[in-house]
N, C-alpha and C positions, 0 to 999 in steps of 0.2 A: 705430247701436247694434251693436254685439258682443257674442258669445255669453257674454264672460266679464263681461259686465257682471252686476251680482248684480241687477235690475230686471228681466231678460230671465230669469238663470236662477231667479231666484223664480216665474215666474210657469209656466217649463216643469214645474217641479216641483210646483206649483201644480196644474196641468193634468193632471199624471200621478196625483198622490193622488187627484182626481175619480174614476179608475177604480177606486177604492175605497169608493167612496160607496155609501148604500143605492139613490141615485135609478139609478143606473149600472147595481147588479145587478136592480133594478127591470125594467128596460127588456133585460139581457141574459135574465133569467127572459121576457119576454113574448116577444122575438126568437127563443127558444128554443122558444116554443110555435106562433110564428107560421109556422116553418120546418118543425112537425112533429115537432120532438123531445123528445117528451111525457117519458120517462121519461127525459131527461138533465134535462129543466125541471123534474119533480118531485126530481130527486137533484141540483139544484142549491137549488132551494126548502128540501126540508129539511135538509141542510147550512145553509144558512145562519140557518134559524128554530131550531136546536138549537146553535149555533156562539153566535147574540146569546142565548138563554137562559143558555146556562153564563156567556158575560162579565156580561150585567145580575144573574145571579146570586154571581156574587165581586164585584162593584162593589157589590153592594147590605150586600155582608158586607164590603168593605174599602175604604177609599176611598184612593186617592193623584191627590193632587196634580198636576197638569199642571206639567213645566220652565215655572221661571217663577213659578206662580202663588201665589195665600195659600193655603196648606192650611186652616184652620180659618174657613170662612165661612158663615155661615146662606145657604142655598140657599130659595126659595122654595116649591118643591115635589119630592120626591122625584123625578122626573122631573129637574127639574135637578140634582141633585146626582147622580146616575148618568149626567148624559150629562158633568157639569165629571169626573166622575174618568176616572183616565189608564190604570189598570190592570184588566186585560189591553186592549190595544188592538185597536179593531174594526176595525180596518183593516190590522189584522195579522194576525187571520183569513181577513180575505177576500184579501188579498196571498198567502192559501195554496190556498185553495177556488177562486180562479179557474184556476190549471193544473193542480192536480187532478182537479178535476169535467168540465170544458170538454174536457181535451187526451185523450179518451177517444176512443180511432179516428182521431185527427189523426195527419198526416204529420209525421217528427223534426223539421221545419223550425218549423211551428205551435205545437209544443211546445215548444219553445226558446224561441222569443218570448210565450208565455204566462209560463212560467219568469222571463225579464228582466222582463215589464211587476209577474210577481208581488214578486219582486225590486226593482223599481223605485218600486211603491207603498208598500214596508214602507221602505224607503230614505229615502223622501219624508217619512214621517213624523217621521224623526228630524231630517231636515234641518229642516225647518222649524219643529223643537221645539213639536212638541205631546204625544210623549210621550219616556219615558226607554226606554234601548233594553231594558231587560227585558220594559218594557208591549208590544213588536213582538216580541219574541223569544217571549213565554207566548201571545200572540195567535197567532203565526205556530204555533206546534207545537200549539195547540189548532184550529188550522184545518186543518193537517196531520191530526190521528187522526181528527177527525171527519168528514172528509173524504174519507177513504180506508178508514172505516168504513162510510160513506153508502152511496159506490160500490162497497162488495163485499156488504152486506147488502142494500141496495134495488135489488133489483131483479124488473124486471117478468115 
């Protein structure tokens, strides 16, 4: 197998959107605490608790459609129908919130590859069409203000 097989690079790309997940910053919030760094783990916390309110809050007032799918489908419960809609994308916030929040006190080196992975994650999403590049682009720039609003008003 080789890199340019599309089987190998689904699944790297695959692997990078993971670092977008809630369960990912789950565990980067608790690393965060486990290490000591109480007030980066609270201004990574609320960035993201204020980041998913605004999106579940325009999801909840606009719905679009995932590339690809039926727009008009009875959903089962509210809960699903805000996680099937594609706008703003949540993983286009946190593609913004991870080298904002994190790269606080890091070396140019660390912040660079915070930058790519965040870069990399918003990237992933459109490759693998689950959303359209405005749902990563409104996600990303809302993960950007809030983010950079987090870290200059919260703090300890």
């Amino acid at each position: 197998m080789t890199f340019t097989d599309t089987g190998l690079v689904n699944t790297i790309v695959r692997d990078i959107t993971s670092f977008g997940s809630l369960e990912i910053h789950g565990l980067i919030f608790l690393g965060l605490l486990a290490v000591g760094k109480i007030e980066l783990a609270l201004q990574f916390l609320v960035a993201n608790v204020v980041c998913m309110a605004v999106v579940y809050a325009i999801r909840f007032l606009y719905f679009r459609a995932r590339p690809g799918r039926v727009r008009e489908k009875k959903y089962k419960t509210i809960l699903h129908r805000l996680d099937a809609s594609s706008f703003p994308s949540i993983h286009g916030y946190r593609s913004a919130l991870l080298p904002i929040v994190l790269s606080q006190g890091l070396p140019l080196a660390a912040v660079l590859l915070l930058w790519a992975l965040g870069f990399a994650i918003a990237f992933s999403r459109l490759y693998l069409k689950h959303h359209h590049p405005s749902d990563v682009i409104t996600g990303f720039v809302l993960g950007l203000v809030v983010s950079y609003l987090t870290i200059t008003f919260l703090v300890f």
